[in-house]
Structures are given as structure tokens and as C-alpha cells.
C-alpha positions as CSV (number, residue, x, y, z in Angstrom):
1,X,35.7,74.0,11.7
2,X,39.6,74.0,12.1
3,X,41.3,70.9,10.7
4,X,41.6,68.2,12.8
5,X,44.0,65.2,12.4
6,X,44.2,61.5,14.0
7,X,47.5,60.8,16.3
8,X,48.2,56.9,16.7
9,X,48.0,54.9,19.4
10,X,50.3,55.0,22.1
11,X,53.5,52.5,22.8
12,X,52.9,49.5,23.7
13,X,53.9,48.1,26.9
14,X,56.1,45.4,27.1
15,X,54.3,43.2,28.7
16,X,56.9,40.3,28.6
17,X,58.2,40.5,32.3
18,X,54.5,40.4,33.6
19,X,52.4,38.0,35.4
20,X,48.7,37.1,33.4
21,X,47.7,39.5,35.5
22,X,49.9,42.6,35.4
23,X,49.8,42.0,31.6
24,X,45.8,42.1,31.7
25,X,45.4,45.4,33.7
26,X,48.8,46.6,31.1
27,X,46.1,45.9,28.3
28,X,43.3,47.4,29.7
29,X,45.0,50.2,30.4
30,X,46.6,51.0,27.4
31,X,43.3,50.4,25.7
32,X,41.6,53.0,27.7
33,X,44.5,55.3,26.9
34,X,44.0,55.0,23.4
35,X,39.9,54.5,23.2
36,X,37.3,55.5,24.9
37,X,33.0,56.1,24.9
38,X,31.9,57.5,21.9
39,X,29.6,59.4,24.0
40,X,32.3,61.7,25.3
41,X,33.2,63.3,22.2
42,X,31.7,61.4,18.9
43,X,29.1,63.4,16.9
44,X,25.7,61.5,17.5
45,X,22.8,61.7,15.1
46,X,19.5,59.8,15.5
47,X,18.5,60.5,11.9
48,X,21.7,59.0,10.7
49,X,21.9,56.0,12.8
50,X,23.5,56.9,15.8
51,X,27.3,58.0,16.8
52,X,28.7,59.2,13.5
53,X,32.5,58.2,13.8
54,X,34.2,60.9,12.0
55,X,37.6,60.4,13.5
56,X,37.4,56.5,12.5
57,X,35.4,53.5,14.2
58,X,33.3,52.2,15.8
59,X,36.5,49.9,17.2
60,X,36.0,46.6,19.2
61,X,38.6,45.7,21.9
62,X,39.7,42.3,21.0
63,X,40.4,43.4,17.5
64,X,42.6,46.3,18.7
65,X,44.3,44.5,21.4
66,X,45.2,41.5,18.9
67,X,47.0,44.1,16.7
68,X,49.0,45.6,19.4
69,X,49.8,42.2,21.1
70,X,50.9,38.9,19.7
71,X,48.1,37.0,20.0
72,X,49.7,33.7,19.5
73,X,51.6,34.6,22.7
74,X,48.9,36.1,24.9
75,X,45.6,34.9,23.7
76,X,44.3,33.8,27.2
77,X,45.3,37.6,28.8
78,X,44.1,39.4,25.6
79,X,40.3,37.8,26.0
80,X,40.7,38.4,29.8
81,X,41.0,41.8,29.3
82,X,38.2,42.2,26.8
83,X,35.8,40.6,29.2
84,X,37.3,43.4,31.7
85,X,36.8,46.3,29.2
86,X,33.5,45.4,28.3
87,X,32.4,44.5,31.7
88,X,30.1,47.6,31.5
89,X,28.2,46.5,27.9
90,X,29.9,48.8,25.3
91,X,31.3,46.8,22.9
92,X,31.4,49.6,20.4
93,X,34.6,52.7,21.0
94,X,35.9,55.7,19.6
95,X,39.3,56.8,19.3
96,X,39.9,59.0,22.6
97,X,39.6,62.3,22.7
98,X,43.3,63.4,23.5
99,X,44.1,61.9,20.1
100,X,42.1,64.5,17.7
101,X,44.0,67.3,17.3
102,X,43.7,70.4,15.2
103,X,46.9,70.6,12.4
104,X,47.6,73.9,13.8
105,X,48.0,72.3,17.3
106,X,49.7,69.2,15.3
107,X,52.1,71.6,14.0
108,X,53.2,73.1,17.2
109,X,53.5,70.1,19.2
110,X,56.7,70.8,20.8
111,X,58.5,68.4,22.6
112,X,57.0,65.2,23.4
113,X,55.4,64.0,27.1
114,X,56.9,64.8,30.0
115,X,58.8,62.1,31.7
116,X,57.1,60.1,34.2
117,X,58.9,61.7,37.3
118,X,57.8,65.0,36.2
119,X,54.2,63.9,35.3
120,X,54.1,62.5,39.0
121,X,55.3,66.0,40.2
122,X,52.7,67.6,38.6
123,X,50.0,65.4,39.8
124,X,50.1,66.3,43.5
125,X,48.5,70.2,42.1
126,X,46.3,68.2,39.9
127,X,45.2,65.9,42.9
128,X,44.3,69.8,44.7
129,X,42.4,70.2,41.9
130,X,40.0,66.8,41.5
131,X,39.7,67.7,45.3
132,X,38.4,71.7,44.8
133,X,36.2,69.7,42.3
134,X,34.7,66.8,44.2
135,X,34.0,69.3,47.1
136,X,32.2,71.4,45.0
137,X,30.3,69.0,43.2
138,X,29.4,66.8,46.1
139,X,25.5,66.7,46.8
140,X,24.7,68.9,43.9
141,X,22.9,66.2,42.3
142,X,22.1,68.4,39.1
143,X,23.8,70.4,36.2
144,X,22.9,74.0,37.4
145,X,20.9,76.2,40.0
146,X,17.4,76.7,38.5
147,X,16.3,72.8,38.8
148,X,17.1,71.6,35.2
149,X,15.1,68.5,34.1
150,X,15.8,65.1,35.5
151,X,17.4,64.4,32.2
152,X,19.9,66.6,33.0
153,X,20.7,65.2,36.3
154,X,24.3,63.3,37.0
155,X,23.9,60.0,37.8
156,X,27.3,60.3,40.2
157,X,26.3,58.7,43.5
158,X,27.3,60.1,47.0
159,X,29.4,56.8,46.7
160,X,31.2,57.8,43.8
161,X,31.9,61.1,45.7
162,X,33.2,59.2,48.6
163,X,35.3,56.7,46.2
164,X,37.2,59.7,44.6
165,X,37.9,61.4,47.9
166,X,39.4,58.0,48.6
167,X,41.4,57.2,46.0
168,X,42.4,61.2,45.6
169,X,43.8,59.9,49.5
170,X,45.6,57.0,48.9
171,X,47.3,58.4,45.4
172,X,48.5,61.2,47.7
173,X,49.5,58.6,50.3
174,X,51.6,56.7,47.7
175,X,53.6,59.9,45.8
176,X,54.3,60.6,49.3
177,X,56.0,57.4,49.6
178,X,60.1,57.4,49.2
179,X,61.1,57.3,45.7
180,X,57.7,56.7,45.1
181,X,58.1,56.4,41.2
182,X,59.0,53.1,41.6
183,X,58.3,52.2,45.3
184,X,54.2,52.8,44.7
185,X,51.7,50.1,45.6
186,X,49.9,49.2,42.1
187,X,46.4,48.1,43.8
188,X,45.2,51.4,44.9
189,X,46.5,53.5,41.6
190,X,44.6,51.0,39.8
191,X,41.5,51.9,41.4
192,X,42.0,55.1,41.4
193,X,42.4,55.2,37.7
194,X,39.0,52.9,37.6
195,X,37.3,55.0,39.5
196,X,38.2,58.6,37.5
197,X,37.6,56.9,34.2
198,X,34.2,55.9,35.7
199,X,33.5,59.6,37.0
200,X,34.5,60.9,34.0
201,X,32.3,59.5,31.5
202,X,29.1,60.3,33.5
203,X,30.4,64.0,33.4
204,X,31.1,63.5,29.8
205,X,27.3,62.1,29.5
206,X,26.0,65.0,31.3
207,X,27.5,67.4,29.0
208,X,26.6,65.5,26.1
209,X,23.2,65.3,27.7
210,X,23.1,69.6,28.8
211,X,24.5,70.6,25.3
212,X,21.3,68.6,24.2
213,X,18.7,71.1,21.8
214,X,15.8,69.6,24.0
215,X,17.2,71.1,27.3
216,X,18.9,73.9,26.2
217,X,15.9,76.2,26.9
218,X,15.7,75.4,30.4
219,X,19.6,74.7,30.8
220,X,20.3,78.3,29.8
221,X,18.9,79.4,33.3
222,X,21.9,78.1,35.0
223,X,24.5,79.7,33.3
224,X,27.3,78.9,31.0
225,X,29.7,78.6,33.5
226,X,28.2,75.3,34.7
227,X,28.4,73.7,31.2
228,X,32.2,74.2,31.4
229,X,33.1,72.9,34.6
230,X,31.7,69.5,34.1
231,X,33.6,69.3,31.1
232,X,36.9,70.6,32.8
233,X,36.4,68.0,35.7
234,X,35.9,65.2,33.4
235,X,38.9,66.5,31.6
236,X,41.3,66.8,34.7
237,X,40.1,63.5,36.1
238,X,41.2,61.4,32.8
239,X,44.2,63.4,32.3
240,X,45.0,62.2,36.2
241,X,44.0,58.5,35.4
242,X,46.3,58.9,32.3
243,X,49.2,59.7,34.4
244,X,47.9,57.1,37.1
245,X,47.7,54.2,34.3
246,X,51.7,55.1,32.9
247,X,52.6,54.8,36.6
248,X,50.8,51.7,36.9
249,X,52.2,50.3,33.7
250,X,55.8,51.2,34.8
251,X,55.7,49.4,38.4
252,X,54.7,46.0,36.8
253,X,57.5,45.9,34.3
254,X,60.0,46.9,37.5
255,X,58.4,43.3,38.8
């Protein structure tokens, strides 16, 4: 195994500009940049307890949003946003996937992110590409052909389905918008973002779920090809919420 090192956490918003509640949905999403579901990528082991948190964890929201805020300052927005991040029950995160990187990879960074305009440019192809993806994955229902196990089944709704198509829509609808960069709407980006995070971590389950010893024997019928592309549509749709939540962050502090 190649050696892999930590990066840190991302900026920090300044969030001083803000209403309570532009500096809430600023929190949870840099949170949600920087941490996600240990289920997407942390080792798990029944034997040994559970998630093994090799890459550091577990971490708990309110203690790494009081580091990055001034708690003193922003108490009441800092526990609003916990309640929002753990909305779903997982109090327990690991640091997110983006942020393990192999020292090779470390070593030939290159130059840092992109800057938001170009980020936004390259969204619309990415946007193309959640839609090849939604279309093909609509009404499957299941990981493969051959009728793998109902443990292998994705538990993505025909509502999810039609939530992406919409938000895929109305992101389109607001790049199209005149110097959309800073004329954008915030409410539907923010759902948008929601809504691929959420989509992502139930393809992220299901791949945790197909690379599973107990299912491999019947999930080899299907074909390698459909272990990847969950994994690639989970990837593209939180690399698109990442560049969703950065746009988001940017039109509140234009407010």
C-alpha cells in the first residue's frame, strides 16, 4: 500500500458579514467539505470494533466547528449547525475522502484549486455528466444484471432520481444566469448540494456493501464494470456539491 498522507482542512469562511443563517449553512458546508461518513471510505472491521479510523477520528461536529469558529462569538449558529449536520443520527465522522492522498500524489500537487469562475465553467460538462448518470441509473433498483441479493440493492428512491434531475435543472438554470458567479440564487444551489451529498453516500454504501466478502460470489455475475460506476457517480456528484458549496459560500459573503 502506497503512502498516504492527511491534508488539513480547508479555509475557513469568513463568516463575519453573514446573517445566523448564511453563517449556519457556511458551517455546514465547510464541515461537509472537510468530513464526511466513515462508511464511504474508512476501513471497517467487526472483529475490531467497528470503522477503524486510520486517517484519524472518529470526529464530532461541534468539537470541530468550535476550533474553526470563535465560539464565544457564534455559539448559538455553531450548535445550529450541529443539530443540522446530525439531523440524519451520525454523530461519529471521518476525515473526507478528498483529503488522503498518496505522498507521491502529495508531491506532485501542482498548482492549487482552480479559481471559482473556472470551477463554475467546468461544472456545466460535469452537470452532462450527473445527467448521463441519473439516466442510466434511474429504475435500476440494483447493483448489477444477474439479480444480486437484496443486500446489495440501492436504497435511492425514484424520488431521489427525480430530486437530482431537478436540482441538475435549476444549477444549470442559475450558471446560465448573467454573471452568474455572483448573481446566483443561494436556495436552490443549496439543495442541490443537499441532495448530491445525500445521493452520494447511498452509492458510497452500496459499494461498501458490493465490495462486501459475503456478496462477492454472487456480485461477480454482474461484472466489474458495475462496481466502478457507482463509485465514479458518487465521486462526480460530491466533487459537483464541492464546487456548488464554494459557490454557495461566496454569494453569502457578497451579502
Amino acid at each position: 500500500m502506497a503512502d498516504v498522507d492527511l491534508i488539513g482542512t480547508s479555509e475557513v469562511p469568513d463568516i463575519a458579514e453573514m446573517s445566523f443563517e448564511e453563517r449556519v449553512e457556511a458551517m455546514v458546508a465547510w464541515f461537509h467539505d472537510n468530513f464526511e461518513d466513515p462508511a464511504q471510505e474508512t476501513p471497517y472491521d467487526g472483529r475490531e470494533g467497528g470503522y477503524q479510523y486510520i486517517w484519524g477520528g472518529p470526529h464530532e461536529a461541534a468539537d470541530e466547528l468550535n476550533d474553526a469558529f470563535d465560539y464565544e462569538q457564534y455559539e448559538a449558529e455553531i450548535e445550529a449547525a450541529v443539530e443540522e449536520i446530525e439531523s440524519d443520527g451520525l454523530a461519529d465522522w471521518a476525515p473526507h475522502g478528498r483529503r488522503i492522498r498518496e505522498m507521491e500524489e502529495l508531491a506532485d500537487a501542482g498548482p492549487p484549486p482552480l479559481p471559482l469562475e473556472e470551477r463554475l465553467d467546468q461544472l456545466r460538462g460535469e452537470l452532462d455528466e450527473l445527467q448521463n448518470f441519473v439516466t442510466q441509473w434511474r429504475g435500476r433498483g440494483m447493483i448489477g444484471h444477474n439479480g444480486p441479493p437484496e443486500e446489495a440493492q440501492l436504497s435511492i428512491t425514484d424520488a431521489d432520481w427525480d430530486e437530482a434531475q431537478e436540482s441538475i435543472e435549476e444549477v444549470r438554470a442559475e450558471l446560465d444566469k448573467p454573471n452568474a458567479i455572483d448573481a446566483a440564487t443561494p436556495a436552490p444551489l443549496e439543495k442541490a448540494e443537499s441532495r448530491f451529498r445525500a445521493i452520494a453516500g447511498k452509492l458510497w454504501a452500496a459499494v461498501k456493501e458490493f465490495a462486501s466478502p459475503l456478496l462477492k460470489g454472487a456480485i461477480a455475475k454482474a461484472g466489474a464494470d458495475f462496481y466502478e460506476n457507482p463509485h465514479a457517480f458518487a465521486m462526480k456528484l460530491e466533487h459537483a456539491a464541492s464546487t456548488i458549496g464554494s459557490w454557495v459560500i461566496h454569494l453569502h459573503q457578497l451579502i
